[in-house]
N, C-alpha and C positions, 0 to 999 in steps of 0.2 A: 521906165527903166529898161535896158538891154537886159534878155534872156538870154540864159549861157547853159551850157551843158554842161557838167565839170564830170573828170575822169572820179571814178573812186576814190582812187590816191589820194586826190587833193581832198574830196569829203571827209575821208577815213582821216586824215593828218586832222582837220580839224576836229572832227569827233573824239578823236581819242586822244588829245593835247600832245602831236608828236612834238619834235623838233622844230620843223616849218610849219607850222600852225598860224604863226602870224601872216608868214606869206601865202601861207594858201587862203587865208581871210583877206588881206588885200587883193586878191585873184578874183575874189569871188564878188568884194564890198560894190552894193549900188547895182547887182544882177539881179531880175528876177532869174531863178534855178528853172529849168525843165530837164525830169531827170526818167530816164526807164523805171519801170517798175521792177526791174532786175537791178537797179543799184541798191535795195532793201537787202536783196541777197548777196548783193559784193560787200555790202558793211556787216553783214552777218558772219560772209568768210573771215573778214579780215579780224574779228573779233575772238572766232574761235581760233585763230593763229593766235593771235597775243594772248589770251588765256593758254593755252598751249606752252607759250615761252615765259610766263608771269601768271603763272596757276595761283600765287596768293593776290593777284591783284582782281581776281573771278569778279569778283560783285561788283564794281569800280567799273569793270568793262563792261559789264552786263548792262549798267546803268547807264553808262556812256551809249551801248547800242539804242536801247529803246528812246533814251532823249532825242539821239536823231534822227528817229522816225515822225518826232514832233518837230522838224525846221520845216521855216516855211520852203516845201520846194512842191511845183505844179509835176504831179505825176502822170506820164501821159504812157500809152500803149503805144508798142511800133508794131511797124510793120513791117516785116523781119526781110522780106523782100525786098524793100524799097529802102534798107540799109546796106544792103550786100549791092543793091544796082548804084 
């Protein structure tokens, strides 16, 4: 399978059943994922934003976050250098 690196965005839409959910699932269908270990913390922002804006939907999102920390994505470390060159 092609490896992809997908924005937050597109993760975050499918974790947390936005809108474009489906399309960001067709974006992604038939990639293996290679994602930073700093997308753990983009889907964690994006979580405490929506509890934020949807305070009774808390547990909902809570649960959403952790489930996907469980997809399959290959987590790899950069090299913060060799991103900015």
């Amino acid at each position: 399978m092609p490896g992809k690196v997908a924005d937050a965005s597109v993760l975050g839409a499918v974790v947390f059943g936005e809108p474009r959910a489906a399309e960001a699932r067709s974006l992604l269908a038939g990639a293996d994922l290679y994602e930073p270990v700093l997308l753990a913390y983009e889907l964690a922002s994006i979580a405490r934003k929506k509890i934020g804006i949807y305070p009774e939907q808390k547990d909902i999102i809570l649960l959403a976050s952790e489930e996907s920390l469980n997809m399959e994505i290959n987590w790899v470390e950069l090299l913060h250098p060799a991103v900015v060159d």
